[in-house]
C-alpha positions as CSV (number, residue, x, y, z in Angstrom):
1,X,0.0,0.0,0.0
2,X,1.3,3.8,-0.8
3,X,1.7,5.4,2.4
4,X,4.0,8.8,2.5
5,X,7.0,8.3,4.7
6,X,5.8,11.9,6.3
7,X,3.6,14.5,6.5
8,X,3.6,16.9,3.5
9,X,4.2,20.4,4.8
10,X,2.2,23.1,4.0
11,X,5.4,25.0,2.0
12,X,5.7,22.3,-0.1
13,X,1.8,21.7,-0.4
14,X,1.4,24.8,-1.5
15,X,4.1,25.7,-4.0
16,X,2.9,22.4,-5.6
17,X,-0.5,23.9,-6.2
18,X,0.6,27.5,-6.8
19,X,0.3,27.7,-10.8
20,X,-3.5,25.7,-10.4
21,X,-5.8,29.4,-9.9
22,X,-5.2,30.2,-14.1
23,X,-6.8,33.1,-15.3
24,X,-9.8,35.0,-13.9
25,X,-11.2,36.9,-16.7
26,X,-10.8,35.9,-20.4
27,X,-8.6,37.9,-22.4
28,X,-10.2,40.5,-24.7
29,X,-8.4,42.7,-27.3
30,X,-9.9,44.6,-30.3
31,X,-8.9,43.1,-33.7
32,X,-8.6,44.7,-37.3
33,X,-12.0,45.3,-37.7
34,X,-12.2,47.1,-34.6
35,X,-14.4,44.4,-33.1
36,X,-13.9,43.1,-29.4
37,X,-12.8,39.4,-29.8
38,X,-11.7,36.5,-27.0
39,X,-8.8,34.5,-28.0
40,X,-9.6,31.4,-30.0
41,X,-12.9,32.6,-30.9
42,X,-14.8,33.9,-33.8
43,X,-15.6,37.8,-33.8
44,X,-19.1,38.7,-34.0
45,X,-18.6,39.8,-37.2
46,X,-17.7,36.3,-38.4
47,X,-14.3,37.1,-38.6
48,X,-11.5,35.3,-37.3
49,X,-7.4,35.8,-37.8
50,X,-8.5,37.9,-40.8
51,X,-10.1,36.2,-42.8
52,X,-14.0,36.1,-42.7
53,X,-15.3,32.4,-41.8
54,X,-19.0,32.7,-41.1
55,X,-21.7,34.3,-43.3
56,X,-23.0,37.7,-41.8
């Protein structure tokens, strides 16, 4: 059975877990167009890295 020699300390705990809280709002930015966009999504005007991929 996996048992831990000892006790995990709270430092170490802690660091371990450090880079786990991410981000806490989506990054906007405004592309060509002028249009507010998230990263890795399509702009509402259907237009995404430049080139226009849905229909209007």
């Amino acid at each position: 059975m996996a048992v831990p020699a000892r006790k995990t300390s709270k430092n170490a705990k802690r660091s371990r877990r450090g880079g786990q809280g991410g981000l806490k709002t989506p990054t906007i930015h405004l592309n060509e167009n002028g249009v507010y966009v998230r990263n890795h999504h399509v702009a509402a005007d259907g237009t995404y890295n430049g080139k226009q991929v849905v229909a209007k």
